[in-house]
C-alpha positions as CSV (number, residue, x, y, z in Angstrom):
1,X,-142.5,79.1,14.4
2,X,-145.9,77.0,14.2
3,X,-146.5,74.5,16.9
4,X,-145.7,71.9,14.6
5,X,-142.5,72.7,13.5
6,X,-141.1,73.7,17.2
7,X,-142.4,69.8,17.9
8,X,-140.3,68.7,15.1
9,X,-137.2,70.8,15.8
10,X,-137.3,69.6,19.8
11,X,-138.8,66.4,19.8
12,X,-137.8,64.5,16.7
13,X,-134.8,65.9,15.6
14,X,-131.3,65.8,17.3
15,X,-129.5,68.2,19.3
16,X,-125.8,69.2,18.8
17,X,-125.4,69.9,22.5
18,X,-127.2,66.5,23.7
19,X,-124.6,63.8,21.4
20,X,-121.3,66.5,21.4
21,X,-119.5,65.1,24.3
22,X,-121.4,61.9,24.8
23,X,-118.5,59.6,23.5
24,X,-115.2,58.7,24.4
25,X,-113.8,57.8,21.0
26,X,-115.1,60.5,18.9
27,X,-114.5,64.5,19.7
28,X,-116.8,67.0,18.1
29,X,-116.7,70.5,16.9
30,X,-118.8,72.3,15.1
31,X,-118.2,75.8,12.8
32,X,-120.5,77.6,10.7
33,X,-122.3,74.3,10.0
34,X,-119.4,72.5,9.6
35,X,-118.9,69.7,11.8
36,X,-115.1,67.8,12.4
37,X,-115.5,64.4,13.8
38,X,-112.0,63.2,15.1
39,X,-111.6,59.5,16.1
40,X,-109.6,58.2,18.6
41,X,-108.7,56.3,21.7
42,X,-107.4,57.8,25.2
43,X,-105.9,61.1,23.6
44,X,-104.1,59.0,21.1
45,X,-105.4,57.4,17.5
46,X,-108.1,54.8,17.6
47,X,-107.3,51.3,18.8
48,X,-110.7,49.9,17.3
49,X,-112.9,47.7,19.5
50,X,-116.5,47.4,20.5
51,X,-116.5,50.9,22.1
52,X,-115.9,52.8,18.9
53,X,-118.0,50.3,17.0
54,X,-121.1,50.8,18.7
55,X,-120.2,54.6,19.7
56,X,-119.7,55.3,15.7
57,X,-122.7,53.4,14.6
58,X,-125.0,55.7,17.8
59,X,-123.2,59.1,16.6
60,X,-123.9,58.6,13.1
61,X,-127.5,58.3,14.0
62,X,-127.6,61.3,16.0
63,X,-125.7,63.5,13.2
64,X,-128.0,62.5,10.3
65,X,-130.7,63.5,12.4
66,X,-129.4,67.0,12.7
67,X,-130.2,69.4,10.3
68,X,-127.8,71.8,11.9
69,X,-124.8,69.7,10.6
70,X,-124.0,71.4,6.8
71,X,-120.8,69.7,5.9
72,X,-119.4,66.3,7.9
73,X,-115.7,66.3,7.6
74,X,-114.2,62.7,9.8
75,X,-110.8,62.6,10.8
76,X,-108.6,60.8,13.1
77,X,-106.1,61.8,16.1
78,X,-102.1,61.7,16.1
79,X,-100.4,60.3,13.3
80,X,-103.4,57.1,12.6
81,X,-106.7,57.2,11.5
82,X,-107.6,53.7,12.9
83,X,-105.4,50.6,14.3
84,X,-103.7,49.0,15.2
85,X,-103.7,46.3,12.3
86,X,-105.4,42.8,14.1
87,X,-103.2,40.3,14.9
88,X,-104.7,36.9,13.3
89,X,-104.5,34.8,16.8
90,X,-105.6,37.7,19.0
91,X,-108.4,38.2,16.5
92,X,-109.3,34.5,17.1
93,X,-111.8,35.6,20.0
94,X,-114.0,37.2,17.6
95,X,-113.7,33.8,15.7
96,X,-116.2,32.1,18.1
97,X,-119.2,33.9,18.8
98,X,-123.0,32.5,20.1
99,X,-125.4,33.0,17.5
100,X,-127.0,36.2,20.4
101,X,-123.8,37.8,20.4
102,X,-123.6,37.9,16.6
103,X,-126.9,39.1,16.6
104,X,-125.9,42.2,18.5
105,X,-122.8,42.9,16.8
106,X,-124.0,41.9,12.9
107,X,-127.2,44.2,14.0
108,X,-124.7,46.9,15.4
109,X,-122.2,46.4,11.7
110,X,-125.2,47.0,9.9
111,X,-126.3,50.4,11.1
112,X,-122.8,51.5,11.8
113,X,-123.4,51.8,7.2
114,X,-126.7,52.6,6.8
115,X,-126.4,55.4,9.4
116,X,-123.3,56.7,7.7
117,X,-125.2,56.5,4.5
118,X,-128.4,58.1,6.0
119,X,-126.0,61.5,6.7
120,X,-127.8,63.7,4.0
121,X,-124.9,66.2,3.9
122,X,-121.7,66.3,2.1
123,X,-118.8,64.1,4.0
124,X,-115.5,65.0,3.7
125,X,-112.2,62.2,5.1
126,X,-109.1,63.8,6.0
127,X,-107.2,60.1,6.7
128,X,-104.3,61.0,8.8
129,X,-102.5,58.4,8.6
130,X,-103.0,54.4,8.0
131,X,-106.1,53.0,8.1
132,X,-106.0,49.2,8.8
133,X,-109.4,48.9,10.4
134,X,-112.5,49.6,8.9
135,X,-110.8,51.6,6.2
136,X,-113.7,51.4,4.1
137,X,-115.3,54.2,6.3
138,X,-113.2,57.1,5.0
139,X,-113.5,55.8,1.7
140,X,-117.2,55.6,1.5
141,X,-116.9,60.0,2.5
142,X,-117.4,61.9,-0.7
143,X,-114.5,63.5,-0.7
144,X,-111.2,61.4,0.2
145,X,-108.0,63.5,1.3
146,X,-104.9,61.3,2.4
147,X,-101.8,62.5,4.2
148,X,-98.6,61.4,2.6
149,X,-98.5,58.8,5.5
150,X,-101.7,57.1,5.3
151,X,-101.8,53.8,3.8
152,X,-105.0,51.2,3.6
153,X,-105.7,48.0,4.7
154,X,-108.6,45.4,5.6
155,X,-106.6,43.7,8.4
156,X,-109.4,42.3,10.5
157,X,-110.9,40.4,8.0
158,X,-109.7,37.5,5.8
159,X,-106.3,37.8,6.7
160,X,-107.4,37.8,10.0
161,X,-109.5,34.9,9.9
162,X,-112.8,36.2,9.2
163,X,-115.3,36.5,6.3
164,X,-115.1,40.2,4.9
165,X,-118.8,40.6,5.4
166,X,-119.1,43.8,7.3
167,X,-119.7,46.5,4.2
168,X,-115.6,45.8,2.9
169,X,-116.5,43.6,0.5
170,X,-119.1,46.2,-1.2
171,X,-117.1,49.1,-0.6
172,X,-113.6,48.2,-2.3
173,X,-114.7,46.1,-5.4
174,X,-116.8,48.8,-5.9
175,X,-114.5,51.2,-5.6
176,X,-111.6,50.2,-6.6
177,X,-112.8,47.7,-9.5
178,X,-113.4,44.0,-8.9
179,X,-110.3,42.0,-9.6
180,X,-108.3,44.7,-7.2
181,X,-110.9,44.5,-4.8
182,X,-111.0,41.1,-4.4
183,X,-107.0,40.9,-4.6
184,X,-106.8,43.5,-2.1
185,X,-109.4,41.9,0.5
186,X,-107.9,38.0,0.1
187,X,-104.3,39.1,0.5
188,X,-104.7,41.9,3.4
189,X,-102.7,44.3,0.8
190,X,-101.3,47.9,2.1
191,X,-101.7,50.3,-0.4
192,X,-99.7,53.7,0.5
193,X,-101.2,56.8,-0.3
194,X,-100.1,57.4,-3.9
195,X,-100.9,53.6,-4.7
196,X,-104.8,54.6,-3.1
197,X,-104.6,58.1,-5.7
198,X,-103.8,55.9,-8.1
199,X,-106.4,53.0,-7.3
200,X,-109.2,55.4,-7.0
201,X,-109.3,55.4,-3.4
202,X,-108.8,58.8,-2.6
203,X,-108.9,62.4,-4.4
204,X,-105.8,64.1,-3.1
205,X,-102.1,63.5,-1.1
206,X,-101.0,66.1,0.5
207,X,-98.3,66.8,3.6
208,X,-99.9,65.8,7.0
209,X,-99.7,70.2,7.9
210,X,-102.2,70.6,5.3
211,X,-104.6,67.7,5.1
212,X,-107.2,69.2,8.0
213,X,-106.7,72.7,6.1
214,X,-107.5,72.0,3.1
215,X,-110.9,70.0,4.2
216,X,-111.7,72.6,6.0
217,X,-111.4,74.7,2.4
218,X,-113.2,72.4,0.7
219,X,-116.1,72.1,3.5
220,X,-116.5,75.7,3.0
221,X,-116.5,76.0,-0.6
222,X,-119.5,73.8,-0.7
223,X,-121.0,76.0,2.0
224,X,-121.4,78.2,-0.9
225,X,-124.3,76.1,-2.0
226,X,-128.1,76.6,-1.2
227,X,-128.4,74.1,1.7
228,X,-131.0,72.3,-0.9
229,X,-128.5,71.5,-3.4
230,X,-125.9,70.3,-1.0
231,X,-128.2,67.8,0.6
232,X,-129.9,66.6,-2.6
233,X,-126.1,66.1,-4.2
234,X,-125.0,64.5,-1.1
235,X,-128.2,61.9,-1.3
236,X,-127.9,61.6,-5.5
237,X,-124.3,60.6,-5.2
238,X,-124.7,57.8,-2.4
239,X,-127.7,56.4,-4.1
240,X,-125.6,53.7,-5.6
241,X,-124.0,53.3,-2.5
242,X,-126.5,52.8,-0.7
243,X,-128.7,50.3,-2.7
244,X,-125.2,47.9,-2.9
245,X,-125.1,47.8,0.7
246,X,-128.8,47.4,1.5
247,X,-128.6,44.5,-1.3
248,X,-125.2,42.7,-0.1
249,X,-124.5,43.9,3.7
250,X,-127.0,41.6,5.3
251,X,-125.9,38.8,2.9
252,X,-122.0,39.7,4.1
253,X,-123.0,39.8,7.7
254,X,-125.0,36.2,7.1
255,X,-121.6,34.5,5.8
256,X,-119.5,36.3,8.0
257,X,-121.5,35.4,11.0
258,X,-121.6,31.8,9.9
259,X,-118.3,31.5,10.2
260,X,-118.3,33.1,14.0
261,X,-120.6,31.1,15.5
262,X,-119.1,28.0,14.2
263,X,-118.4,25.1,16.7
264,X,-115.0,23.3,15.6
């Protein structure tokens, strides 16, 4: 190895064994390449706060920056992938915000996507159960597997009180069409898992026993691939993706956080 590329390798890229344990609300294995990200809080599913905000937005960082990671597959722990849906007047604290604490948590809500996004390999979401907080990160994976008991919901948004500024309101009119998107971001639907297959949410239902095994297939089918051609796939199929959110995220995050730091 030149000089050069040892620098590179040591210096600028990251390290499985430095980020692998650093966080409470993600655990971390990696397999032939393959690495299984599973969320949650305390041994149990993930009760979302700041903790795995900022943690998810730092680990997504650090696993785009690995080229030892092949395949990403995210998952959650117990029978949720992440909860518990917000209730509107506990919510109300985030409602009031100084315009500095915004600015921490709309510059934290913006990486939190764009790192995601900047992950130049494959991502696979094994949703374990209902999603009623940030649901749009599972769906932004390339590959979407839902156990029969997972349903979706944007709880913590406008039914909650707040703008849905934070990358929802690119990911599910996009996704799921305009007119359902909208509906299903002004009304705090809950779409089960067929209702998702059917909306174009996710690829496959399957019983809870085989959700993680059958990503785990699929991970290493596309292991077949030259490393190349999974990258370059992974990068072509976000592009559209990822220009929607560099064009409307900080717009979203603007409105929303105009509403926050409000003074009634």
């Amino acid at each position: 190895m030149s000089d050069l590329k040892r620098y590179v390798a040591t210096k600028l890229r990251a390290n499985f064994a430095d980020y692998r344990d650093k966080y409470e609300t993600i655990r971390m294995r990696r397999e032939d390449g393959i690495l299984e990200m599973t969320l949650g809080t305390d041994g149990g599913p993930l009760r979302w706060e700041r903790k795995a905000h900022a943690e998810l937005e730092d680990a997504f960082n650090h696993i785009g920056r690995d080229r030892g990671n092949q395949v990403v597959i995210l998952t959650g722990t117990g029978d949720e992938f992440s909860g518990p849906a917000a209730d509107p007047v506990e919510n109300r604290k985030y409602h009031h915000q100084t315009p500095d604490d915004w600015g921490e948590l709309g510059w934290e809500a913006n990486r939190l996507h764009s790192n995601m996004l900047a992950i130049d390999v494959p991502m696979i979401a094994a949703v374990n159960g209902p999603a009623t907080r940030h649901a749009e990160l599972p769906v932004m994976c390339d590959i979407v597997l839902a156990a029969e008991s997972a349903c979706f919901q944007d709880s913590a948004h406008f039914v909650g009180g707040l703008v849905p500024g934070d990358g929802v309101h690119v990911v599910f009119p996009m996704v799921m069409g305009l007119n359902r998107g909208r509906y299903f971001l002004l009304t705090g639907q809950v779409i089960d898992a067929r209702q998702a297959l059917e909306a174009g949410l996710v690829n496959e239902v399957l019983p809870c026993a085989r959700l993680l095994p059958r990503a785990w297939e699929l991970a290493r089918a596309i292991m077949q691939q030259p490393e190349l051609n999974r990258r370059y796939a992974r990068v072509l199929l976000t592009e559209q993706l990822r220009r929607r959110m560099s064009e409307l995220l900080p717009y979203g995050l603007a409105l929303e956080g105009l509403c926050i730091t409000r003074k009634d």
